[in-house]
C-alpha positions as CSV (number, residue, x, y, z in Angstrom):
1,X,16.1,137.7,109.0
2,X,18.3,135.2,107.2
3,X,21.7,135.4,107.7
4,X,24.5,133.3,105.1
5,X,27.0,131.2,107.0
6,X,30.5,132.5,105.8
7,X,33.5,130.5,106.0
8,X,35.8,130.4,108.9
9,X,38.6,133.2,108.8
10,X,36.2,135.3,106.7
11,X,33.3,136.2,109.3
12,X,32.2,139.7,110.3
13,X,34.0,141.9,112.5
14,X,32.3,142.9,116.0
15,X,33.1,146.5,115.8
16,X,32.2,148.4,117.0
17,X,31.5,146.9,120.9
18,X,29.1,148.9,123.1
19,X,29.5,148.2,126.8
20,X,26.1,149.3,128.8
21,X,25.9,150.8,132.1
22,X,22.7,152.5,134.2
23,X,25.4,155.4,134.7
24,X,29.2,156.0,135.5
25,X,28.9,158.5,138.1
26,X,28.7,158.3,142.3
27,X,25.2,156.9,142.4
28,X,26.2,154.1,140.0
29,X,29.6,153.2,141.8
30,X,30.5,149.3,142.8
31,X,32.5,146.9,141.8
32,X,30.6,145.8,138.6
33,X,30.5,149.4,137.2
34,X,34.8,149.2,137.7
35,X,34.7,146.0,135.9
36,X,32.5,147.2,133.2
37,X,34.5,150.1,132.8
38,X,37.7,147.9,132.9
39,X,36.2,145.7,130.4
40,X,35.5,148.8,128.2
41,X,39.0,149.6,128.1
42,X,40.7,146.6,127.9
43,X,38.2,145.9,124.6
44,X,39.2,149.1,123.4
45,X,42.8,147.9,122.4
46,X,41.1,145.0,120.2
47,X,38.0,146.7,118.9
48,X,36.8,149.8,118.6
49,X,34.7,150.5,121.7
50,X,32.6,152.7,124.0
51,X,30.7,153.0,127.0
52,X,27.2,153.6,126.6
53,X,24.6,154.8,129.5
54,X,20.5,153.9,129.6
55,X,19.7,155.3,132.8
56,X,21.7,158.9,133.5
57,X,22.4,160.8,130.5
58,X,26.1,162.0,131.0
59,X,28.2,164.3,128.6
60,X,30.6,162.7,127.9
61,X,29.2,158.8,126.5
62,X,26.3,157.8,124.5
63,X,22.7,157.5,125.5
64,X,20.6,154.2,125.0
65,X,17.5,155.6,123.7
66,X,19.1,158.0,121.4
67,X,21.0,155.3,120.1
68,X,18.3,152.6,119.3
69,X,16.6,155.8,117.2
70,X,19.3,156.6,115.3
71,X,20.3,152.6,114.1
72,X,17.9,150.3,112.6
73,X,18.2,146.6,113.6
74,X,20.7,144.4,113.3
75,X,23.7,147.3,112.8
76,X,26.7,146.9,113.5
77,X,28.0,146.9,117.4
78,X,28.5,144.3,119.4
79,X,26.0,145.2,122.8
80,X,27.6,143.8,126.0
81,X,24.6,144.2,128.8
82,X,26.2,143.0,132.8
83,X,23.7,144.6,135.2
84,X,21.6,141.7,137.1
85,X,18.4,142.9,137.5
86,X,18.2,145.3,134.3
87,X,19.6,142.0,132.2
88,X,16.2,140.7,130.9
89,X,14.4,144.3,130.3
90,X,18.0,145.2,128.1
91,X,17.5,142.2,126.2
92,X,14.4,142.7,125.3
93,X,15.5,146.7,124.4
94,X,18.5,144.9,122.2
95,X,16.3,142.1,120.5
96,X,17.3,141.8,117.0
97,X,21.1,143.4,117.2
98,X,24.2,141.4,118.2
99,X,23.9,140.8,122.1
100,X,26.0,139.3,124.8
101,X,25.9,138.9,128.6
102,X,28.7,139.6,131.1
103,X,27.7,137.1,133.5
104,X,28.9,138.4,137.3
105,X,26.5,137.4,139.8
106,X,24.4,134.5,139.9
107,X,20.7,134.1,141.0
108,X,19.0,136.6,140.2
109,X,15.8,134.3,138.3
110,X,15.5,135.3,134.6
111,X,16.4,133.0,131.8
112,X,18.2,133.7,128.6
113,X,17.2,133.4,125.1
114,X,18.3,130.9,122.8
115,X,21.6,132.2,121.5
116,X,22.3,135.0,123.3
117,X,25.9,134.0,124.5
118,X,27.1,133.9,128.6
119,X,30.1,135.5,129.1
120,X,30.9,133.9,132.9
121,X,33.8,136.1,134.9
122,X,33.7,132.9,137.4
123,X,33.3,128.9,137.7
124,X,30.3,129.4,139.7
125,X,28.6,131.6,137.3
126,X,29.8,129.2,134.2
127,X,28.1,126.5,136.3
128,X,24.9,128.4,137.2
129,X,24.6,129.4,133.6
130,X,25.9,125.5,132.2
131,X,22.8,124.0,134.3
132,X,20.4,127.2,133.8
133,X,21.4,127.7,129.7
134,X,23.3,124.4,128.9
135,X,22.9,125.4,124.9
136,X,23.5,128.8,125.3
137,X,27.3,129.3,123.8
138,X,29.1,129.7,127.4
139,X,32.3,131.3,127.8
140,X,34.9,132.3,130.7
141,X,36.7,135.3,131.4
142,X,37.7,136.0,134.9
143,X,38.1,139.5,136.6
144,X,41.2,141.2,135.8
145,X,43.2,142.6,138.6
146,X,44.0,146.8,137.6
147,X,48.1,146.9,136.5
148,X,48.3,148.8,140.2
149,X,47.9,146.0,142.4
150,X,50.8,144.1,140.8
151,X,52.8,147.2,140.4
152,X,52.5,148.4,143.9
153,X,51.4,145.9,146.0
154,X,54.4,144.5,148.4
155,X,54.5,141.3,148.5
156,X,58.2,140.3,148.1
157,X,59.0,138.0,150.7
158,X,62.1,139.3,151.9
159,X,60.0,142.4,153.0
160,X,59.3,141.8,156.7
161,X,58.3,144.7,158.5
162,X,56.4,145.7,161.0
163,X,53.1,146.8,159.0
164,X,50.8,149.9,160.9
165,X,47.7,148.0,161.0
166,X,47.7,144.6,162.3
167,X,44.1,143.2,161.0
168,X,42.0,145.4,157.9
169,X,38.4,144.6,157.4
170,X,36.1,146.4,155.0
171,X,32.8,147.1,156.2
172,X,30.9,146.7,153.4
173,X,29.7,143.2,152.6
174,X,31.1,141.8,155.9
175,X,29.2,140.1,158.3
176,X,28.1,141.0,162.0
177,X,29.7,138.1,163.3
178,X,33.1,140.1,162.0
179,X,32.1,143.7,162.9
180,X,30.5,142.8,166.1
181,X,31.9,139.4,167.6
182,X,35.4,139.1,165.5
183,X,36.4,143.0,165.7
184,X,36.1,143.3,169.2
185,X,37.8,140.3,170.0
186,X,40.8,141.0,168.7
187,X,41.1,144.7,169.7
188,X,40.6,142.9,173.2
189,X,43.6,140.7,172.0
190,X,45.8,143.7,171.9
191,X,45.6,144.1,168.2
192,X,45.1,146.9,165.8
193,X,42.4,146.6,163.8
194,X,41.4,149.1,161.2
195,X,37.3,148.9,160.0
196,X,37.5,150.7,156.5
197,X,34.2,152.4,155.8
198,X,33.7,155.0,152.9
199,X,35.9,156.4,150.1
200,X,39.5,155.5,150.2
201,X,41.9,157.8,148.0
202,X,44.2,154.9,147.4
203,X,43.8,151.5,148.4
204,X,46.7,149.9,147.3
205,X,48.9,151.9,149.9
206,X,45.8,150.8,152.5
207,X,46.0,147.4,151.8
208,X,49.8,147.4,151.6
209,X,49.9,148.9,154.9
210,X,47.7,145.5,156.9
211,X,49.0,142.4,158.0
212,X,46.2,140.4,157.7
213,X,43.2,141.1,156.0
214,X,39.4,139.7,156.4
215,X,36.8,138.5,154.1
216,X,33.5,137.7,155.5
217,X,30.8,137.8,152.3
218,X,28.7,135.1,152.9
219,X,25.8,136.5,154.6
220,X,25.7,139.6,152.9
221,X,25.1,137.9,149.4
222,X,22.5,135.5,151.3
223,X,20.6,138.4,152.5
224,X,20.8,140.1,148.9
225,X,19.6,136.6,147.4
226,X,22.2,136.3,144.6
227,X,26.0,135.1,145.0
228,X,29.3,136.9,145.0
229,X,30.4,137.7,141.2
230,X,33.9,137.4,141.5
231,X,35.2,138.8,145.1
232,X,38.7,141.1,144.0
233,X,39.3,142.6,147.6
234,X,40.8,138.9,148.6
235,X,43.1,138.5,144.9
236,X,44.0,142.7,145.8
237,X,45.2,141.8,149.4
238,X,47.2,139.1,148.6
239,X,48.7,141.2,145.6
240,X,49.5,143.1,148.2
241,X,51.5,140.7,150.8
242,X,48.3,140.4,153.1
243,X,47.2,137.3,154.8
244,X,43.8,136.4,154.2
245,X,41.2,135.0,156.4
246,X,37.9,135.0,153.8
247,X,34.9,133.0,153.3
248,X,34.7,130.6,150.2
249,X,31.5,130.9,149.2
250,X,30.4,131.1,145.5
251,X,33.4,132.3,142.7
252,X,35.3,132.7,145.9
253,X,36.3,129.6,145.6
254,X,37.5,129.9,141.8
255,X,41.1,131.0,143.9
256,X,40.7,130.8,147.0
257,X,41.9,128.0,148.7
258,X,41.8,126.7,152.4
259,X,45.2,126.6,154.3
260,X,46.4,127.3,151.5
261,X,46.0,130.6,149.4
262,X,43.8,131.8,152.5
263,X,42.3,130.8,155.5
264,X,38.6,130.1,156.4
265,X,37.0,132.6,158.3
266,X,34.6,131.7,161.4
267,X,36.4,127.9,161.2
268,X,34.6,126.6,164.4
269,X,34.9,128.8,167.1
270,X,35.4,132.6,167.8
271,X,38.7,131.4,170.0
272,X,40.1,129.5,167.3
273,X,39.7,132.6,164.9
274,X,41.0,135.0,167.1
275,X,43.9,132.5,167.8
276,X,44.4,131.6,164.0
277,X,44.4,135.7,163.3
278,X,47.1,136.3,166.3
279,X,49.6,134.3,164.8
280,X,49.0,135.3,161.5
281,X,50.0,139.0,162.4
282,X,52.9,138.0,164.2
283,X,54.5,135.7,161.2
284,X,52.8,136.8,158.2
285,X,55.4,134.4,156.1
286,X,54.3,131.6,157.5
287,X,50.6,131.8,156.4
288,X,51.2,133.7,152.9
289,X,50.9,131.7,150.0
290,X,54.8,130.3,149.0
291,X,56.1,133.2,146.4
292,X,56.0,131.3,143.1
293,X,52.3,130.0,143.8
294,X,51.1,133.1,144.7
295,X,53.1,135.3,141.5
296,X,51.3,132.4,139.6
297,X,48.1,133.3,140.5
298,X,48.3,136.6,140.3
299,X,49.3,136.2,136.7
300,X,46.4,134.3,135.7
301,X,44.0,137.0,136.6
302,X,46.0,139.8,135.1
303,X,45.3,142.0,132.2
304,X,47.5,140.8,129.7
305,X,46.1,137.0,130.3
306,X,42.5,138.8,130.3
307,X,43.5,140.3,126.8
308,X,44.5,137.1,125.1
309,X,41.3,135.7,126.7
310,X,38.9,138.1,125.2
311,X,40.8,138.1,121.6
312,X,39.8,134.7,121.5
313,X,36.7,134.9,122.3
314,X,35.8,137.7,120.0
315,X,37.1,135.7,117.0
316,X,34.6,132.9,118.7
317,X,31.8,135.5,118.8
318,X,32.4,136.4,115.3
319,X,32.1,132.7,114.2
320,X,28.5,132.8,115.8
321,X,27.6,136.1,114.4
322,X,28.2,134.3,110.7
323,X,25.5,131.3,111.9
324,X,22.9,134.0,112.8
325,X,23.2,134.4,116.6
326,X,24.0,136.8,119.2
327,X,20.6,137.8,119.3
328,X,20.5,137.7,115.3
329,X,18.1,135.1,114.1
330,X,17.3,132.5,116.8
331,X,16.4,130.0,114.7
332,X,19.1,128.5,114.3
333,X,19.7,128.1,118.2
334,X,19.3,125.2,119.9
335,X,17.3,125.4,123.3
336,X,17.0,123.3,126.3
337,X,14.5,121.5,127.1
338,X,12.0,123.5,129.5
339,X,12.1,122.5,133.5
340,X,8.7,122.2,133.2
341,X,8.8,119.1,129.8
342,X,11.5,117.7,131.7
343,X,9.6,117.2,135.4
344,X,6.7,115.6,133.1
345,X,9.1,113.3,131.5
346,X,10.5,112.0,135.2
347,X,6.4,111.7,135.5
348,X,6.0,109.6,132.2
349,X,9.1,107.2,132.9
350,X,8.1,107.1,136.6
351,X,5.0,106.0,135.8
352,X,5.3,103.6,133.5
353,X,8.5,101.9,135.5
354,X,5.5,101.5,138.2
355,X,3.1,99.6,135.8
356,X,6.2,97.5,134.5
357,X,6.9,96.8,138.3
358,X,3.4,96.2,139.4
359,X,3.0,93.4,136.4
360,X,6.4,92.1,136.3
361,X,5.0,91.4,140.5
362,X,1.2,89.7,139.2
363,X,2.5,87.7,136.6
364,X,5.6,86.2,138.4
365,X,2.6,85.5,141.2
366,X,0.4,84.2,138.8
């Protein structure tokens, strides 16, 4: 397929934008079905847009299959696929129509085509993809925090009061040194710690009801072999006037900072932890992030920042949908040099830097 470039200003609309998820109901629920749902909204005030499902067949959205017999290659959406390990069979599915990739976690093995754009939602996943796909078009747009954790959280300063629970952790993703070393420990301490595990009805009011919260993802994405996409619970707890004792592994690190914005989890010794955590409960103000840094943050990662940030990057798309790519007509995309050329090169030069050594040695002998 040939496809006409067409002068900046006058390209062609993404509209509509299809977001694509295995399902939306219990089966399917985690954080990156919430984000692709919150994606699907926020994109639905720029562009017409819906969610569409390719594994459960649900009343109420679009199914996949049914879909791709109705429209004929290219047509007009805009497909946004997200969900690691079904990325590369979706792709395939999509070839030929206008495709991008909502980049969360990183690691999981596959490679992209040429042209098929990496939406990144952190700095480690830009940088996974910028090594992985450097001529890929790469783009970042961070996690959004949902309007109620900067409408409800409590975390005006002059708000001081004795909070219910003294440490919260969340039992999924933390780590056994936590559950079974940490936990313990400061229960022994005298403290009240509360181990969430299961459906909450509102966390806003749980979170807002903790002193300190803890953060301990590290092993758990280890174990699963990928890295953590974004990691909310932290930006949601400090929306929320906790103190945070978290790991910094991966995009954790995109806003997390030590001592500063949070403080490092297992830092040396189970004593110094449990110490660290003590006086944290008993004056929270002194280990918070100051006010202004912390409402600055917060904005950052806020819808209204996320909206501008995706306008933009639609307009960008659209430019790129005039030069034929987005899964269009390859062609015209550049790609990187394979791993495998480039280990052959080091071979070539290596070799011949030996030779030039070897008689650059026999003839100053000679």
């Amino acid at each position: 397929m040939s496809v006409e470039l067409r002068p900046v200003g006058s390209s062609q609309l993404l509209t509509p934008i299809r977001v694509l998820v295995p399902g939306t109901g219990a089966r399917f629920r985690c954080g990156g079905l919430s984000v692709a749902l919150q994606t699907a909204r926020l994109l639905s005030q720029l562009r017409p847009t819906e969610v569409v499902t390719y594994r459960q067949r649900e009343a109420n959205h679009p199914f996949l299959n049914d879909l791709l017999k109705q429209e004929a290659p290219p047509g007009a959406p805009l497909w946004l696929v997200s969900w690691g390990f079904h990325v590369p069979q979706l792709l395939r599915r999509l070839r030929g129509r206008p495709v991008v990739y909502q980049a969360h976690s990183s690691g999981y093995g596959f490679d992209l085509p040429p042209g098929i754009p990496v939406l990144a939602v952190s700095r480690n996943t830009l940088g996974y993809w910028g090594d992985r796909a450097p001529r890929n078009p790469l783009f970042l747009l961070p996690n959004a925090l949902e309007p109620q954790w900067l409408e409800r959280g409590q975390r005006d300063e002059q708000v001081r009061r004795r909070r219910p629970i003294d440490v919260l952790v969340q039992q999924r993703k933390s780590s056994d040194y936590v559950i079974y070393r940490l936990v313990p420990a400061l229960r022994a301490r005298g403290l009240r710690v509360e181990v969430q595990n299961g459906w909450v009805e509102d966390l806003v009011d749980l979170f807002n009801s903790a002193s300190v919260y803890l953060y301990d993802s590290a092993e758990h994405w280890s174990a699963a072999g990928v890295s953590e996409g974004f990691g909310l619970p932290p930006l949601e707890a400090m929306a929320c006037g906790c103190v945070v004792f978290s790991s910094f592994n991966h995009a954790l690190a995109d806003f997390l900072s030590p001592g500063s914005s949070a403080h490092q989890i297992g830092q040396g010794c189970l004593a110094n932890d449990v110490d660290r955590i003590t006086s944290a409960v008993a004056a929270p103000e002194l280990w918070r992030p100051g006010h202004k840094d912390l409402e600055s943050l917060l904005k950052d990662f806020s819808e209204d920042c996320l909206l501008e940030r995706w306008q933009q990057t639609l307009q960008n798309l659209e430019e790129l949908l005039a030069w034929g790519l987005l899964g269009l007509d390859r062609a015209a995309a550049l790609s990187a040099t394979s791993p495998l050329s480039l280990r052959w090169q080091r071979r070539w030069r290596s070799g011949r830097r030996r030779v030039a050594n070897r008689l650059s040695s026999w003839l100053s002998n000679s």
